[in-house]
N, C-alpha and C positions, 0 to 999 in steps of 0.2 A: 283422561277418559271421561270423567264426571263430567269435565265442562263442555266436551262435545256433547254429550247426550242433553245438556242442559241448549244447547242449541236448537236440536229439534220441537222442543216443549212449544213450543209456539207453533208451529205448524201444527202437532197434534191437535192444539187448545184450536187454533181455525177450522181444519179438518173439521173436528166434533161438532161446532158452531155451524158449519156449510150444513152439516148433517141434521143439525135441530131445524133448521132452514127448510129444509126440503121436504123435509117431514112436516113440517106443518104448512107448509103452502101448499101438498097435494092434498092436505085434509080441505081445503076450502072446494079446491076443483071437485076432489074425487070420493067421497068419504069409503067407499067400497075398497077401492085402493089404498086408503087410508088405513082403514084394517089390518089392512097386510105388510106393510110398512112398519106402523109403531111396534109391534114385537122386533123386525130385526134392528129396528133402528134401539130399542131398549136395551138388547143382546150387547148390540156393538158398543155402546154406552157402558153397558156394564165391566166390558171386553177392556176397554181401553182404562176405564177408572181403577181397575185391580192391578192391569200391568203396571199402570204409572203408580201404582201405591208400592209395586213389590219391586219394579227396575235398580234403586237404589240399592237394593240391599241385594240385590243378581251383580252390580256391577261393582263392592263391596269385595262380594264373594270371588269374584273374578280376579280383581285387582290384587288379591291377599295369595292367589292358588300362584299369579304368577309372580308375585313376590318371593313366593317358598322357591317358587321354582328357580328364582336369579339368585336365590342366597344359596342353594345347593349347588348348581352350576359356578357362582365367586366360589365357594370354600373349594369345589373339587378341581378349581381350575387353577387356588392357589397350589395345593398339593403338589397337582400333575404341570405345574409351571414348566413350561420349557428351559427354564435359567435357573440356576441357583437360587434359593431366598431363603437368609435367616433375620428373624427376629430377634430383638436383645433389648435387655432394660439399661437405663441408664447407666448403670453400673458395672454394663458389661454382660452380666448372664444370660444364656439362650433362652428364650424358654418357647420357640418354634424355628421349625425348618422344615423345608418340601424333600421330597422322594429326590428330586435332583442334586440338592444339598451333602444329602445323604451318599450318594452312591458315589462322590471324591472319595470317600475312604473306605476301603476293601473290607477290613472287618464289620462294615456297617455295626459302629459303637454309639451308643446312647448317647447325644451330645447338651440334654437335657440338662441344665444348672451351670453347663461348665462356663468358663468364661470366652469370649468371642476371640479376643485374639491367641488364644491355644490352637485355634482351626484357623484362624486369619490373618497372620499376624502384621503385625505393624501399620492396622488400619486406624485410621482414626475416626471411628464409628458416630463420633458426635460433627463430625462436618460437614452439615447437611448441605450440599447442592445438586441439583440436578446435570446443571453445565460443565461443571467442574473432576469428571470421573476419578479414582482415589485407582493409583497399578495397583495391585497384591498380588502374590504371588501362595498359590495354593498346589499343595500335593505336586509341586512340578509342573504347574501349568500358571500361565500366565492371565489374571481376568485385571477388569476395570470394572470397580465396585462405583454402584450409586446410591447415595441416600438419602432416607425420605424418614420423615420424624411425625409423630401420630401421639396425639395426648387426647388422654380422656376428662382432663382435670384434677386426675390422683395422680397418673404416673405416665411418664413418656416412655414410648417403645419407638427403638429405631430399625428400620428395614433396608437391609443390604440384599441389595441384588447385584449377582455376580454374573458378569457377559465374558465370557469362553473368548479372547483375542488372540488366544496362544500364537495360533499362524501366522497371523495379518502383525504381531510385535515381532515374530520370524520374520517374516518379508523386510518389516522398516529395518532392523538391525540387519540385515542382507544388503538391505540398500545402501543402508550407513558404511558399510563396511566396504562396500566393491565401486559407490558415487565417485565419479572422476575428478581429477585435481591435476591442474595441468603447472607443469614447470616449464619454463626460458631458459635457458642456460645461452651466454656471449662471453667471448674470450675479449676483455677490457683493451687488453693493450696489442689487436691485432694488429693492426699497422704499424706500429711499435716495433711487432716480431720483425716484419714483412722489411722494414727497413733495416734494425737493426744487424741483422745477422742472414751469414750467407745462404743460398740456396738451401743445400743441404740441412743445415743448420736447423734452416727455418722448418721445411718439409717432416724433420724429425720429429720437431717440438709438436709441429701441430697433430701430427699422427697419433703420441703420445698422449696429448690430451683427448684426442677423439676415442682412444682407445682407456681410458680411464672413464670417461664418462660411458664407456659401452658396458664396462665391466660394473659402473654406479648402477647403472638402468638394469643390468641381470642380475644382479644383490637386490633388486626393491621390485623386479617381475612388472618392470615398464613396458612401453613402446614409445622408443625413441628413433627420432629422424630428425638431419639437416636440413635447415630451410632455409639457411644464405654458410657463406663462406667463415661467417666466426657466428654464427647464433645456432641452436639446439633447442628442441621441443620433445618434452617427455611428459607420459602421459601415465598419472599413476591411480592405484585404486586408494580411497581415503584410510585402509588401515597402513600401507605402506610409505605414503606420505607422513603419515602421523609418526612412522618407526623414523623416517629420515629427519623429521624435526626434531625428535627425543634425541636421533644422535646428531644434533646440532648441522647436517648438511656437511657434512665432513670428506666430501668431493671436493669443496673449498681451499681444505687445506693439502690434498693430495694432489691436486693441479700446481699450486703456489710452491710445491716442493720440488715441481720437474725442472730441470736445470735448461734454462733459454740459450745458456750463452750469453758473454758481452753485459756480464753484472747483473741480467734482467733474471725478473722471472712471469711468469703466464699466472695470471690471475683472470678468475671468471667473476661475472655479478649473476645472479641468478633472482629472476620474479616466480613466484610460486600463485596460486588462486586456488584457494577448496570454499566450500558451502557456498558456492557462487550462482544455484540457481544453473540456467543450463549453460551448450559445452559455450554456443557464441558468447556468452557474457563473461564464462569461466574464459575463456581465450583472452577478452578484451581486458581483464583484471589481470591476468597475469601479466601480460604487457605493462599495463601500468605500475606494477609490482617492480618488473624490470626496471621501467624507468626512474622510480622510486632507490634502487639497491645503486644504478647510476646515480643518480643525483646523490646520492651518500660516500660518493667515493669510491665505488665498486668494492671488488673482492669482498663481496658479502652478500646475503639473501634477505630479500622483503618477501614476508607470508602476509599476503591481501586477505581477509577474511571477510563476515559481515560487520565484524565488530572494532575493523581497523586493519593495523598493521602491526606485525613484529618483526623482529630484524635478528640476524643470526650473523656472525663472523664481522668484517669491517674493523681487524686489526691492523689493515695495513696499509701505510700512507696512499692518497688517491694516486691513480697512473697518470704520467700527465704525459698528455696529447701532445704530440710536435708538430702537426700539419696545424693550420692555419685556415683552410677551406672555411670552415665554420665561421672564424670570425669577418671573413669576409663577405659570407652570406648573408650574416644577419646585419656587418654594416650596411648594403644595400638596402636591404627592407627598409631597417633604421628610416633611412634618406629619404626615401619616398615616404614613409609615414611623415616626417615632418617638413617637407615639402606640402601635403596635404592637409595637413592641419591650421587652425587660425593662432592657436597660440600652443607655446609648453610648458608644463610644471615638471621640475625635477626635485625629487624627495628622496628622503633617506629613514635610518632609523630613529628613534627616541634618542636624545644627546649623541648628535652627531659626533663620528671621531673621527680621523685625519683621513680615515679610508673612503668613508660615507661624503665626504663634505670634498675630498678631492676630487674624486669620480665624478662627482656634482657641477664642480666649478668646472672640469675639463670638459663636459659635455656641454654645458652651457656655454661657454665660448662657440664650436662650433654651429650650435644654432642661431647662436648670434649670430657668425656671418652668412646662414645661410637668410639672414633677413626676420626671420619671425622672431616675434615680443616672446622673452623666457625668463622663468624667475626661479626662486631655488626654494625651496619651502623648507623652514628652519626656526625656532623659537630662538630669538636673542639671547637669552635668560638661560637657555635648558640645553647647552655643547658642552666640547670637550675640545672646543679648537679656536679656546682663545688669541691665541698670536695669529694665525693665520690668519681669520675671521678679522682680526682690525685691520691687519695689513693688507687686505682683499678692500674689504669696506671704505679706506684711504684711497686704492685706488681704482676707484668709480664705481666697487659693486654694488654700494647700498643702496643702488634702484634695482639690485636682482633680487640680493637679500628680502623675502619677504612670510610674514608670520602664517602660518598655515592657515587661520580664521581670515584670514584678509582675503587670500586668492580663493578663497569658498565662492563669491560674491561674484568672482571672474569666470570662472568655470562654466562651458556652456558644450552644446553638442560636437564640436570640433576642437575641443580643449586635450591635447595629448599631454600622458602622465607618465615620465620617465624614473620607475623606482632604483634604485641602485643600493648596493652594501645587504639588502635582506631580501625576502621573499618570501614574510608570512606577513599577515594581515596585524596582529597584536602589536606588534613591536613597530610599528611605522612611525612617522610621526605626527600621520595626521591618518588615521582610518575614515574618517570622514571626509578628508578630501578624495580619498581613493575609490571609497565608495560614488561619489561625484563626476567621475570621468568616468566615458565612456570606454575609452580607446586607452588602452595601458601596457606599456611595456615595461620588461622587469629582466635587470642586469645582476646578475649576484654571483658569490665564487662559495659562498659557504655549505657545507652539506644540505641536503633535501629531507625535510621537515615534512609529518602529517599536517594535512592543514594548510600548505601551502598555495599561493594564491593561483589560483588554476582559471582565469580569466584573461588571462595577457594576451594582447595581440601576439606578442613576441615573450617568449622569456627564453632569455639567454643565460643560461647557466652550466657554470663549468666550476665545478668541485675541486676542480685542480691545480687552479688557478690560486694564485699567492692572497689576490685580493681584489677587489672589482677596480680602484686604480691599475692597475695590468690589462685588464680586460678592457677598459675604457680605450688606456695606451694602444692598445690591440686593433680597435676599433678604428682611431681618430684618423690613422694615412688613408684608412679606403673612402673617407668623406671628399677627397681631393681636393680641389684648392679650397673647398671651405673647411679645412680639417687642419688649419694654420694656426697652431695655438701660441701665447705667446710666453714667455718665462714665466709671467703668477702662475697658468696655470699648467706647466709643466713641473714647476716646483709643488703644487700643491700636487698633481697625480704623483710622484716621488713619493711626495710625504707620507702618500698613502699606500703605497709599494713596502716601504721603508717602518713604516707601524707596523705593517701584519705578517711582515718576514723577520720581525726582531732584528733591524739594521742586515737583511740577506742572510742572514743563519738558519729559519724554520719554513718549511714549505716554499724553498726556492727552487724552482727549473731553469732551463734553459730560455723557455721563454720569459720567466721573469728577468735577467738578468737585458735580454732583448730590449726592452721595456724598456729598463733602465738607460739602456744603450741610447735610445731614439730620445727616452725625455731629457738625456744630459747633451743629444745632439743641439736639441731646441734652443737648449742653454740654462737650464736647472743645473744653479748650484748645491752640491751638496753644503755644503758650509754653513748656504741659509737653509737650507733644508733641515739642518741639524739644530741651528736655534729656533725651530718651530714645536724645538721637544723639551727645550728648558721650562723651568719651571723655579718658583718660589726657594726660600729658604724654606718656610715653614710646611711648605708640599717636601722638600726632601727630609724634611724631619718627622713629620708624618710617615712617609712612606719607611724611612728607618724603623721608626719605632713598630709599626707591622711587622717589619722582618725581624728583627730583634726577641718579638714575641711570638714568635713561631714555634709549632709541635711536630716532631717528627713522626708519623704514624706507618709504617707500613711502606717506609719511602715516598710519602706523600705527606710535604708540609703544611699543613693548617694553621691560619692567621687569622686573628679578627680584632674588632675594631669596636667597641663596647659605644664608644662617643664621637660618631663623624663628624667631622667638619664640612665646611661647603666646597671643600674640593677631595670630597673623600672618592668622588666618580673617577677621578684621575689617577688620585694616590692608590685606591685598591689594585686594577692590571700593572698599574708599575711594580709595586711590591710581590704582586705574581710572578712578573717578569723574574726580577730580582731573588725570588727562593730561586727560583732554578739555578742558578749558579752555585748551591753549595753542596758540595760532594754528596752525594747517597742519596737525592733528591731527584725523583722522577717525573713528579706534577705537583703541582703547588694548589693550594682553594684558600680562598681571602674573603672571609664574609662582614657583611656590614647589613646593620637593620634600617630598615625606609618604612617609618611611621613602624604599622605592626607585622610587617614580614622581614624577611631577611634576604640579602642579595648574595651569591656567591658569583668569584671569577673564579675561574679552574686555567690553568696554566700546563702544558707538559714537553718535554721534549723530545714526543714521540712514543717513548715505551709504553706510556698508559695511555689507553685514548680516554680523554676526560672526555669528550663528547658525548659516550656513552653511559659515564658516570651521571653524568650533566643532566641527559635525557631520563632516566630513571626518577631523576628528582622533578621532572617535567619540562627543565630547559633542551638546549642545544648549543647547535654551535660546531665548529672543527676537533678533528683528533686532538690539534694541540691546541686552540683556544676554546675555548665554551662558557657559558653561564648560566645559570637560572637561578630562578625568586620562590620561595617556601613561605606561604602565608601564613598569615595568625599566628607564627611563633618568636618564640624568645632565641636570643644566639646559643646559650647549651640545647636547646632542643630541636637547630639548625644543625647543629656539631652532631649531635646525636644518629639524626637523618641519616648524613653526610659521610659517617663510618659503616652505615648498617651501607650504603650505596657502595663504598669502597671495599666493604668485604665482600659481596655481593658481583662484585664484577670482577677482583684478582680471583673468587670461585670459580665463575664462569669461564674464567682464562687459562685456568690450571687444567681442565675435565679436556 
C-alpha cells in the first residue's frame, strides 16, 4: 500500500508546480485576476502540504485496522476450521485443538496436556510431510493426517490436520474386495481322454470334470462358461480368489482323483490374473499364466500378479502328448526360417551335456544339407561331452565347433539362432550372442521358467518330452530328404535321449522310446552310445566317495564335496544319479562350491519334485532333475538353506 501511494508523489509534486505556474504567469497578464487567484491557489497549497504530511500516518493507520482485522478472522477461522487440527509439542502434549477436533468425542473432555496419541494413536506426529498423508484411525472413522512443523527458536509445535476419508477408504476396500481376477481352466490330457478310452467312457469323465469345476465356481460365487471343448473361464471377485489361493486351488486335486479309465487320469492346468489393471489385460495375463502352468508340466496353477508369478500344485509327472501335429508344425516353419536366412548359430546351455550338444549336432547336420554355413557355439574348455566332442571333432566337425566370441564377429541381420536343451537367457552359453541375432528360435523340453526368453520366432516347447534330443528326433523325418542324418549324429541324438531318461527309466513315453526306434533305424549303436558315458578311474572314485559320504534326511540324501576337482561338473549328477538307488531314498542334492557360492544337483524318482525345491532356492529345472546356485555362501550354510527348502515343501505337500 505505501509504495503505491509513493507512486503518485510525483504527480502531486507536478500538479502543484503546473499550479505555481499559472499563478504567476496570470500575474504578469492580469494582476486584477491575480488577486483572486493567489488566495486559492495558497488554500490548495496549503490543502495538499498537510495531506502529504498526515497520508503516512492515514495509511499506517489503515494498514494496522486491517491487520487486526486478518489476525481475528486466522484465529477464528482456525477454531471454526472445517477439518480436525490439533496442536502438540515435541513431546507429544496437546496444548490446542479446534471445535472440530473436539466434537470426535462425545463427552467433549478437556484434551488439554494429555498426550497426542491417547486420541491419535499410532501417529507419528514427528513425520513431517506434506505429500506423504499418515491413515489413523479415530473414534471409528477413518482420516489421513498431515503435518506441518512451526518453530519459534525455543520450541517446535507440530500441527495435524485430520481429513475425514472414511467413505472414499470404503469404496477402495469395496473395490479391493469385489476387483475381478479371471481364471483358465484346460483339461491337459484332452486328446489323451478322446483317444484313450471308449465313447461312453470318455463322455463320462468329461461331464464329471465339467461338473466339478461347476460345483468349484458355486463354492467361490464365480461366473463360469466354456469357451472351446477342454478350456474354462471363470471370473471371480478378488476376496474369493484370494480364499481359493489360501486353499491352494484344490479343484486340482479333485479333477486328478476322477477315474479316466485305462490307468489315466484327467488333469487340469489352470492360469489365474488378479491386480491386472482392467478386464482386456486381466484376460490377456491369465492366458499367459495358462501357458506358463503349461510350460511347467500342467496339473498345476500359475497366479500372474504385478509382482511375478506363483505357482500352486505340479505334483504330478507332465502329460505327455501322443499326437504329433505339433511337431510337424513347427518342423515346417523350422524349414522355411532356414531356407531364408544367410547363415545359422546353434547354442546350448553353459557346459554343454550330451542332451545340449546332441540336439546340436542333429540339427546341424540337417542344415548342412540343406546348403547354408552352420556352426555350433561351444567353449572347448567349459563341457561335459568329452568323448563325444573329440570323436565328432575327428570326424570333420571342427570347422562347426566354434567359440561363442568368434561367431559375435559373424552375426549379421539374416543370421538365425537355434537355442536347444534351455530357455532362459542366464544359463546360455553365450547371452551375448543371443542378444546379437535377430531372428531366434528356441527348442527345449524342461519346465517353463519366469524369465524366459519370450522373443523367439518360434519356441517349441514340450515339457513332456524326455529331452530336447527326442524333440529334435521328432523333428528331423519332416525336413525330408534334407533330414538324412548319419550315424555321429544319430548316436549323439541317443546319447542325448539316453542322459536325461537315466538309460529309459525316468520321464520316458511312448514317443521317447519312437525316437529311439528311428535313431537305432539310422544305425546308432547303443554299444558306442554307452562308451560316450565312461569315464576316468579317478571320476569313479570321485563319484564314490560323494555317495559314500551321503546323509539321510527325511529320505532325501545330501552329498557334498568340500574340495572339487576339475571334473567335479560330471562327478556331481552322477553321484545323484547313484543315491537314488539306495533303499528309502526319494531325491538326492550333491553340492559343490564354485569360487564363493555353492552349486547343488537335486536328483529324484518322481515322489519329490525337486524342481520345486530347486526353485525355492531360485534354480529350476524338471520334477526329477533340477539345480540351482546359492551365492556368497559356505557348504554348511548351503546345507542349512537346503533343509529349511526341504521342510518347506514336504509341508506344503502334506496341507
Amino acid at each position: 500500500m505505501r509504495r503505491k501511494v509513493e507512486i503518485f508523489k510525483p504527480a502531486v509534486y507536478v500538479l502543484t508546480a503546473a499550479l505555481i505556474f499559472v499563478t504567476a504567469f496570470v500575474g504578469f497578464i492580469d494582476f486584477k485576476l491575480f488577486s483572486y487567484i493567489v488566495p486559492i491557489t495558497f488554500i490548495t497549497l496549503l490543502y495538499v502540504f498537510f495531506r502529504m504530511r498526515f497520508v503516512r500516518d492515514d495509511i499506517d493507520k489503515f494498514l494496522s485496522e486491517i491487520g487486526t482485522m486478518i489476525s481475528d478472522a486466522s484465529e477464528n477461522n482456525a477454531i471454526d476450521f472445517p477439518i480436525p487440527v490439533i496442536v502438540c509439542r515435541e513431546n507429544g502434549e496437546i496444548v490446542w485443538y479446534n471445535q472440530k477436533f473436539g466434537y470426535i468425542y462425545e463427552n467433549n473432555q478437556d484434551l488439554y496436556g494429555k498426550h497426542i496419541n491417547d486420541y491419535v494413536p499410532n501417529l507419528d506426529y514427528t513425520d513431517v510431510t506434506m505429500e506423504k498423508p499418515v491413515p489413523v484411525s479415530v473414534e471409528n472413522r477413518e482420516y489421513s493426517a498431515y503435518i506441518t512443523e512451526r518453530s519459534d527458536g525455543e520450541e517446535v509445535l507440530f500441527s495435524i490436520y485430520l481429513v475425514d476419508d472414511t467413505e472414499l477408504k470404503g469404496y477402495y476396500k469395496e473395490y479391493c474386495r469385489t476387483k475381478p481376477a479371471i481364471m483358465i481352466a484346460t483339461i491337459d490330457n484332452y486328446e489323451e481322454l478322446l483317444q484313450a478310452t471308449k465313447d461312453g467312457e470318455y463322455s463320462q469323465t468329461i461331464n464329471k470334470i465339467e461338473f466339478e469345476l461347476s460345483n468349484y465356481s458355486k463354492k467361490y460365487e464365480t461366473l463360469m462358461y466354456r469357451t472351446e471343448r477342454d478350456k474354462f473361464v471363470l471370473i471371480f471377485r478378488e476376496e474369493m480368489i484370494a480364499a481359493a489361493i489360501e486353499n491352494k486351488f484344490e479343484i486340482l486335486d479333485t479333477v486328478r482323483n476322477i477315474d479316466a479309465g485305462q490307468r489315466m487320469s484327467a488333469t487340469l492346468s489352470i492360469g489365474v490374473a488378479r491386480d491386472s489393471g482392467d478386464m482386456h489385460d486381466t484376460n490377456q495375463y491369465a492366458y499367459q499364466a495358462l501357458d506358463m502352468a503349461m510350460g511347467r508340466g500342467g496339473d498345476q496353477t500359475a497366479v500372474k500378479t504385478q509382482n511375478g508369478y506363483d505357482f500352486y500344485g505340479g505334483i504330478s509327472k507332465g502329460v505327455e502328448k501322443r499326437t504329433k501335429v505339433k511337431s510337424r508344425i513347427v518342423a515346417t516353419a523350422l524349414k522355411e526360417l532356414i531356407q531364408s536366412c544367410e547363415d545359422v548359430i546353434i547354442m546350448g546351455h553353459k557346459f554343454a551335456d550330451l542332451d545340449a550338444f546332441g540336439s546340436a549336432v542333429g540339427l546341424s547336420k540337417v542344415v548342412e544339407q540343406m546348403g547354408k554355413p552352420v556352426h555350433i557355439a561351444i567353449r572347448r574348455q567349459q563341457h561335459l561331452v568329452s568323448p563325444l566332442y573329440e570323436k565328432l571333432e575327428a570326424e570333420g566337425y571342427d570347422k562347426i565347433f566354434a567359440e561363442p566370441e568368434a561367431l559375435l564377429d559373424t552375426v549379421n541381420a539374416n543370421t538365425l539362432l537355434i537355442i536347444v536343451d534351455t530357455h532362459t537367457e542366464p544359463i546360455l552359453e553365450s547371452a551375448e550372442l543371443y542378444k546379437a541375432c535377430k531372428h531366434v528360435v528356441v527348442i527345449d523340453h524342461h519346465r517353463k521358467m519366469v524369465g524366459h526368453i519370450d522373443d523367439a520366432v518360434i519356441f517349441y516347447h514340450e515339457p513332456f518330452a524326455s529331452s530336447a534330443s527326442e524333440m529334435v528326433s521328432e523333428l528331423i523325418p519332416y525336413f525330408g530328404k534334407e533330414g538324412k542324418i548319419g550315424v555321429n549324429e544319430a548316436e549323439a541324438l541317443l546319447a542325448g535321449i539316453m542322459l536325461d531318461t537315466k538309460n529309459f527309466i525316468l520321464k520316458t513315453g511312448v514317443r521317447t522310446f519312437e525316437a529311439a526306434a528311428y535313431l537305432k533305424k539310422l544305425g546308432a549303436d547303443t554299444v558306442e552310445v554307452k562308451k560316450l558315458f565312461s569315464s576316468g578311474i579317478e571320476t569313479y572314485q570321485n563319484r564314490s566317495a560323494l555317495v559314500s559320504s551321503a546323509e539321510i534326511y527325511k529320505k532325501c540324501a545330501i552329498s557334498a564335496e568340500e574340495t572339487p576337482g576339475s571334473d567335479i561338473r560330471i562327478v556331481v549328477p552322477q553321484a545323484a544319479d547313484e543315491l537314488l538307488t539306495i533303499i528309502g531314498v526319494d531325491a538326492s542334492f550333491v553340492m559343490y562350491p564354485v569360487g564363493g557360492d555353492v552349486s547343488i544337483s537335486a536328483r529324484s524318482m518322481g515322489l519329490i519334485n525337486v524342481q520345486l525345491i530347486m526353485e525355492e532356492l531360485g534354480g529350476g529345472g524338471h520334477m526329477t532333475m533340477a539345480g540351482a546356485k546359492l551365492d556368497n555362501v559356505n557348504i554348511d550354510q548351503a546345507k542349512k538353506i537346503l533343509l529349511e527348502a526341504i521342510d518347506k515343501y514336504l509341508a506344503e505337500k502334506q496341507q
